[in-house]
VOPAGU-2260 file (C-alpha; in pm, 1 decimal, decimal comma):
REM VOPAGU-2260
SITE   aa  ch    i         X         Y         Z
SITE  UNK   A    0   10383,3    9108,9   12986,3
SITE  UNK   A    1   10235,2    9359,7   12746,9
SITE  UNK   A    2    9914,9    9187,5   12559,9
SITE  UNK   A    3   10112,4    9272,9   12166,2
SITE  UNK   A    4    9987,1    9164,1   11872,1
SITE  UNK   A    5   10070,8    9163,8   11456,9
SITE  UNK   A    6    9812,9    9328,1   11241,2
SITE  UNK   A    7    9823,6    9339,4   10887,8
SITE  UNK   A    8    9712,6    9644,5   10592,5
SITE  UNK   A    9    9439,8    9381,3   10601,9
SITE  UNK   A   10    9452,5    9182,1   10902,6
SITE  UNK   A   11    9686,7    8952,4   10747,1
SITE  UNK   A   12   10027,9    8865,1   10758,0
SITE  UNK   A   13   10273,9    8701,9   10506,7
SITE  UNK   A   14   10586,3    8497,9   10577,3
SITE  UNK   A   15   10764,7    8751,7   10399,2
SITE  UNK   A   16   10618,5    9061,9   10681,8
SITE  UNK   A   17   10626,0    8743,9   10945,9
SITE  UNK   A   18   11023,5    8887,6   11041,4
SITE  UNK   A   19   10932,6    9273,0   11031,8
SITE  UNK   A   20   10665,7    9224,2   11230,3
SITE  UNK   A   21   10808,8    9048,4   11528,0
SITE  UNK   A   22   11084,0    9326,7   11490,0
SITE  UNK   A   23   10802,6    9565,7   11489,6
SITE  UNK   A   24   10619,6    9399,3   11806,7
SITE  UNK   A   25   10964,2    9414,5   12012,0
SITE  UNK   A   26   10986,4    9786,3   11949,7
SITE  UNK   A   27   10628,1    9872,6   12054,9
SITE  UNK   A   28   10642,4    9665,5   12355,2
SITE  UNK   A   29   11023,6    9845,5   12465,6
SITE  UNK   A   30   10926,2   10196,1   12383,0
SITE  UNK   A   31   10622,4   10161,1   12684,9
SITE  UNK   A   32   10826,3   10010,9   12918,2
SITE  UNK   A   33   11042,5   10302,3   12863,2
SITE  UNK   A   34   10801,5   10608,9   12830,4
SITE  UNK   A   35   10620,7   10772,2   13142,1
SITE  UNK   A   36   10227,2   10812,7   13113,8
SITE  UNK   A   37   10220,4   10571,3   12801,5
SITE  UNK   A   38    9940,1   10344,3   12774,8
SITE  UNK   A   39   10054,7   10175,7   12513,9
SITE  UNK   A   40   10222,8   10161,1   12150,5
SITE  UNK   A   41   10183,5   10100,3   11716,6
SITE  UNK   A   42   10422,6   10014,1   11514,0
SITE  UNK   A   43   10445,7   10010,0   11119,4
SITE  UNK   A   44   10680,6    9966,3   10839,3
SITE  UNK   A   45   10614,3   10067,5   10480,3
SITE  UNK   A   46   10820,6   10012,2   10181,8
SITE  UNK   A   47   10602,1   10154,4    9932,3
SITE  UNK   A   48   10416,5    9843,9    9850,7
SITE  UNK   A   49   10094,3    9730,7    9941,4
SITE  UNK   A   50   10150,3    9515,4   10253,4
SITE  UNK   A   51   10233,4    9722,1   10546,8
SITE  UNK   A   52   10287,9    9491,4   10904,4
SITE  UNK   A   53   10214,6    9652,1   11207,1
SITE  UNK   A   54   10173,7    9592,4   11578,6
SITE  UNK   A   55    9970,0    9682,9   11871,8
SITE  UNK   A   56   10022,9    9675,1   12223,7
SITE  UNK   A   57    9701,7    9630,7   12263,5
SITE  UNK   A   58    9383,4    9525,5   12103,7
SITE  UNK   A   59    9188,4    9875,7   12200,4
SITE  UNK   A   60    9481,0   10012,7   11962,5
SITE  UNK   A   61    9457,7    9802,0   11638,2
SITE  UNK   A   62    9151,1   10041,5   11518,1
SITE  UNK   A   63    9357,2   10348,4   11562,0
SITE  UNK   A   64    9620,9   10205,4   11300,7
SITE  UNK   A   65    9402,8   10027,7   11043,3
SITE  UNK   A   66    9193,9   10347,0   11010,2
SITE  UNK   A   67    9478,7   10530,1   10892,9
SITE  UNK   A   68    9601,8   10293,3   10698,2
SITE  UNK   A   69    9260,4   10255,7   10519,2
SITE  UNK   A   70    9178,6   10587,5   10515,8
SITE  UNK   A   71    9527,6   10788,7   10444,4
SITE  UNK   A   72    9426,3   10997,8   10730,1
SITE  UNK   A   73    9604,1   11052,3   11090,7
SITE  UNK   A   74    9932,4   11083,3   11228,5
SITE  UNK   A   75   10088,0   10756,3   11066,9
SITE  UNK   A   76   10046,8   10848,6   10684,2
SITE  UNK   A   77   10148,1   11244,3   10781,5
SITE  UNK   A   78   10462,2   11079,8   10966,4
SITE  UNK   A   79   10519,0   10863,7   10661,4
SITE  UNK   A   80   10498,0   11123,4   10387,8
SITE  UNK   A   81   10653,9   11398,2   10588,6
SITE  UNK   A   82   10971,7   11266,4   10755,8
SITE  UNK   A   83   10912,1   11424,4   11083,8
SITE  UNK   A   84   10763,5   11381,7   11391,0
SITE  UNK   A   85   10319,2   11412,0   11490,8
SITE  UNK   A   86   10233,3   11538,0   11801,8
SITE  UNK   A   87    9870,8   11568,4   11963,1
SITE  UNK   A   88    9827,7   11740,6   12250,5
SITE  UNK   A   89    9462,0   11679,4   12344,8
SITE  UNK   A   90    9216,8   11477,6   12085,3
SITE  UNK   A   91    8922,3   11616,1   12263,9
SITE  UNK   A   92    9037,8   11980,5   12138,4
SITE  UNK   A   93    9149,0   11913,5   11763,5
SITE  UNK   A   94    8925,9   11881,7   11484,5
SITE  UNK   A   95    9196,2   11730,9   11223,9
SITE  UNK   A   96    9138,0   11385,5   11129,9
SITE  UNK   A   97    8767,6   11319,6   11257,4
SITE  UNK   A   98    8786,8   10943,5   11168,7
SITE  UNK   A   99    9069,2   10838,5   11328,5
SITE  UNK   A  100    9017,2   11086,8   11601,6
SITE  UNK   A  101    8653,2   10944,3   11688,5
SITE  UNK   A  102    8837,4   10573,7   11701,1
SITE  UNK   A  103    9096,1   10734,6   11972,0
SITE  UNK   A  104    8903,9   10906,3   12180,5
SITE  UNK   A  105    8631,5   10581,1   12177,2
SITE  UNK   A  106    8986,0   10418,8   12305,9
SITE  UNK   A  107    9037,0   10642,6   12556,1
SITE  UNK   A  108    9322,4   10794,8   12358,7
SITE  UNK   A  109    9361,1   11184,3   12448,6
SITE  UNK   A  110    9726,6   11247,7   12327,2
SITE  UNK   A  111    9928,8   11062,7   12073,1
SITE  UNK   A  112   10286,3   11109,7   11927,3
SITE  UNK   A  113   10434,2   10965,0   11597,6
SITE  UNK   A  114   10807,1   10915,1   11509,9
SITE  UNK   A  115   10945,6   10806,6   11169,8
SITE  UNK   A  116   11269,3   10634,6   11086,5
SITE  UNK   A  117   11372,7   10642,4   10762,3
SITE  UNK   A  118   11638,1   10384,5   10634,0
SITE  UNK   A  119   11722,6   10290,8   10281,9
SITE  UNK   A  120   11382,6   10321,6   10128,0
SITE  UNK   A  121   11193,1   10196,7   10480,0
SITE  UNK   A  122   10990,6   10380,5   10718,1
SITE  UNK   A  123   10906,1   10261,9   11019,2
SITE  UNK   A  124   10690,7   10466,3   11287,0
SITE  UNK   A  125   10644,3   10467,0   11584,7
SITE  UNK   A  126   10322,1   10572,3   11811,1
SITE  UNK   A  127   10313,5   10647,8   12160,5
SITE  UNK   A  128    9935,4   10692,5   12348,2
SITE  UNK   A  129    9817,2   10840,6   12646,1
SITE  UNK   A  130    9494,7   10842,1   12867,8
SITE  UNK   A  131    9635,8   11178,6   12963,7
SITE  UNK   A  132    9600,5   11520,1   12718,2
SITE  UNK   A  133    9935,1   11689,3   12685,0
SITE  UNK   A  134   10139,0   11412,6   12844,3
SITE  UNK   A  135   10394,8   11296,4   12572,5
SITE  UNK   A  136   10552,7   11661,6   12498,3
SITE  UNK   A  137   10908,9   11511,4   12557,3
SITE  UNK   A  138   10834,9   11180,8   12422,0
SITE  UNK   A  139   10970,1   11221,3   12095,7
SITE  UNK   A  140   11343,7   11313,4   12241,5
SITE  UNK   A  141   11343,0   11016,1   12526,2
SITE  UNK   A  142   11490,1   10623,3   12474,6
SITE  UNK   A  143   11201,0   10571,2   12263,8
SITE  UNK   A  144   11373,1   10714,1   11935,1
SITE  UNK   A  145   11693,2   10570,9   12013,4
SITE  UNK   A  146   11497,2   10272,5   12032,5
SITE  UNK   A  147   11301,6   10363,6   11702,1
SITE  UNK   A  148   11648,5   10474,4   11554,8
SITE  UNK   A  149   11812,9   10104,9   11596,8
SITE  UNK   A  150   11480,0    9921,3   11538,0
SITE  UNK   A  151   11500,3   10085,9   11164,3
SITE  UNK   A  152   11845,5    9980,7   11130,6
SITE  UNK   A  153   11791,0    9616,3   11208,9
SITE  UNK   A  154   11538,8    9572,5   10971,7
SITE  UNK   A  155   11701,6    9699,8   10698,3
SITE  UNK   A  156   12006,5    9438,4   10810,5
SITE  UNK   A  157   11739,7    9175,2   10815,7
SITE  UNK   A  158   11646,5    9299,5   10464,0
SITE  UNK   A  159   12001,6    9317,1   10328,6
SITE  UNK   A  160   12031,7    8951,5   10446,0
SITE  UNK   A  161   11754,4    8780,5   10277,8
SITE  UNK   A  162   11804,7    8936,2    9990,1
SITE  UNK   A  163   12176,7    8787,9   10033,3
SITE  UNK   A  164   12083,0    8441,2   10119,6
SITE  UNK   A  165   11809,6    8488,0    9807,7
SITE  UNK   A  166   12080,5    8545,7    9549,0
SITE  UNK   A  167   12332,0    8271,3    9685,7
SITE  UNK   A  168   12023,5    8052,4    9668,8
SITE  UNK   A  169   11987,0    8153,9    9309,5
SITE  UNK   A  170   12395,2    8112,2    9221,5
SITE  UNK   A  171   12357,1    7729,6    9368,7
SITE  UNK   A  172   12065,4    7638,9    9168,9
SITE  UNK   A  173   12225,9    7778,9    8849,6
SITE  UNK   A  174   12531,6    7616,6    8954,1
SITE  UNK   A  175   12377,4    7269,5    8952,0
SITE  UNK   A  176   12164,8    7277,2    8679,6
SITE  UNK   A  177   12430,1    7451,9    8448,2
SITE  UNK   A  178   12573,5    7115,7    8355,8
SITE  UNK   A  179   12241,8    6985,0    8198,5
SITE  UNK   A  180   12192,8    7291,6    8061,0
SITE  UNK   A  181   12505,0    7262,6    7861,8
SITE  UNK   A  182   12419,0    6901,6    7813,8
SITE  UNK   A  183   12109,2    6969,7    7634,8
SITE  UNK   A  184   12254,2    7235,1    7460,1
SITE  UNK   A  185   12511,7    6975,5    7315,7
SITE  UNK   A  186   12237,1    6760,9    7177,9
SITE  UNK   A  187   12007,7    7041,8    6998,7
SITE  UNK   A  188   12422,0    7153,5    6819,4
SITE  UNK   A  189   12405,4    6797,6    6741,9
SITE  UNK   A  190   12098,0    6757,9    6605,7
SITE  UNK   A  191   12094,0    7107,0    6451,6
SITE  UNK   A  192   12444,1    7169,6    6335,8
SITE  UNK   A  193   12451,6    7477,9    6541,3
SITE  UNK   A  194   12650,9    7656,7    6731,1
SITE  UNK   A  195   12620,9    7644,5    7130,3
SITE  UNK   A  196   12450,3    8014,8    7115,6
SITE  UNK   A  197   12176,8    7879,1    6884,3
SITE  UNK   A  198   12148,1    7596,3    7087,1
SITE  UNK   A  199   12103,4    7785,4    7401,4
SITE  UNK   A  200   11844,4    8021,9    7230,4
SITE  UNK   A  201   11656,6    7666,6    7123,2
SITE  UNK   A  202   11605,9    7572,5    7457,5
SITE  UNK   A  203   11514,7    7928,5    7598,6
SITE  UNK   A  204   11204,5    7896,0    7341,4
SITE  UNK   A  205   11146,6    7561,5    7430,9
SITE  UNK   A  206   11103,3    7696,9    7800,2
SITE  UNK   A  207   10884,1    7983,2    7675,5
SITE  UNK   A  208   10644,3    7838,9    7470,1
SITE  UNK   A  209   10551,2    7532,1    7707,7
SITE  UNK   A  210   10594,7    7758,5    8042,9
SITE  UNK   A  211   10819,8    7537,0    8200,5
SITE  UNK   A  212   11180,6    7635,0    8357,4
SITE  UNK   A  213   11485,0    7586,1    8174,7
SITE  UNK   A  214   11659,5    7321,7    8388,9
SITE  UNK   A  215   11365,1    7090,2    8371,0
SITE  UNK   A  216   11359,2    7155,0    7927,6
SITE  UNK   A  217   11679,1    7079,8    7978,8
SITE  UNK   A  218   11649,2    6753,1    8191,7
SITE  UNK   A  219   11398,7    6627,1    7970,6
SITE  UNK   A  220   11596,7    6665,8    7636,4
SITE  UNK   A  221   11881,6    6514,5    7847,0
SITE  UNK   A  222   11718,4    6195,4    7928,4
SITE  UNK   A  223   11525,3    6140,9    7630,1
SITE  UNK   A  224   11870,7    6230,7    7432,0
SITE  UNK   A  225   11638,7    6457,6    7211,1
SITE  UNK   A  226   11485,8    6128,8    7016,7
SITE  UNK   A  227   11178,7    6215,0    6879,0
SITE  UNK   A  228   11224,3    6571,4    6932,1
SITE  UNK   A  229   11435,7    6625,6    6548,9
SITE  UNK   A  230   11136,9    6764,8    6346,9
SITE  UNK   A  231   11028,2    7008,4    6663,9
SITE  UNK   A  232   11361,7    7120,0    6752,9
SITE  UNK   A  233   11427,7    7240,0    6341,6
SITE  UNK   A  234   11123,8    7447,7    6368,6
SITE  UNK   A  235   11281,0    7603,9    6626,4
SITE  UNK   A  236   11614,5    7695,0    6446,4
């Protein structure tokens, strides 16, 4: 079993990037087992926001990724903003990137290639190592990018779904609270001699000015019946 593990653009990881990056962690560990004269794998995602979850297949490895992320230098962030694929032959012979090139070769990294996948605003790439110079030259057209290829595909399902149980969260809560909404909004008419827009644009500056959600305004004017609340509600009008 390979020895994987979730880093973090910081070393940490949210419960929002907890999904991607077990997504992430299956694709580094698959595109080894599948790659001759690999000694191992990264993975990243980026969205264009700050947090970026990654994996390692192995410890030795976690360096070579946060230095790039950190530093905007190395094969990852010329993957990213490029769209195509970073090969390196022999670390020991090239002179680009001397950060993250002193962290591989203090790895025992001598060749390295990096794939993107680009899917609906997400890029995902993904890094192959050797101990060997020269030894992933047909990496980059193996299973590994098919695997890369549906790995960026499931995550943006996975995104489409949250997002999708998100909203339908959203439509039940405004479902149930809609009826004391309406409630309270038939007390401040009341009270006011408005009509229900009025009403309804009471209550949203009710919400405002004491930073407190609508639905719970709305419960409180509810159970109190709005007694007591006559002279406040007027200077709202």
């Amino acid at each position: 079993m390979l020895d994987t593990e979730h880093i973090g653009h910081l070393g940490t990881e949210s419960p929002e990037s907890a999904l991607p990056a077990r997504r992430l962690s299956e694709l580094a560990e698959q595109a080894v087992r599948c790659t001759s004269d690999c000694c191992g794998a990264s993975t990243t995602i980026s969205n264009g926001g700050t947090e970026r979850p990654a994996a390692v297949t192995h410890p030795d490895l976690a360096g070579l990724v946060s230095v790039q992320l950190n530093s905007g230098e190395g094969p990852i962030p010329v993957a990213v903003d490029g769209g195509e694929t970073v090969e390196t032959g022999d670390l020991l012979r090239m002179e680009r990137w001397p950060q993250y090139r002193a962290v591989a070769l203090d790895a025992g990294v001598r060749s390295c290639v990096t794939m993107p996948f680009r899917r609906a605003g997400l890029t995902v790439t993904l890094s192959l190592y050797s101990f060997r110079p020269d030894a992933l030259e047909d990496a980059a057209h193996g299973p590994a990018r098919a695997l890369g290829d549906l790995a960026a595909s499931s995550l943006v399902r996975d995104r489409s779904y949250r997002a999708a149980l998100t909203e339908l969260d959203q439509l039940g809560t405004a479902l149930r609270t809609r009826p004391v909404i309406d409630q309270a909004c038939g007390i401040i008419m009341h009270v006011l001699a408005c009509d229900a827009d009025e009403a309804f644009a009471v209550l949203r500056r009710v919400s405002q000015g004491t930073n407190r959600k609508l639905s719970d305004v709305a419960s409180s004017l509810v159970e109190t019946r709005g007694r007591g609340l006559e002279q406040e509600l007027v200077s709202l009008a």
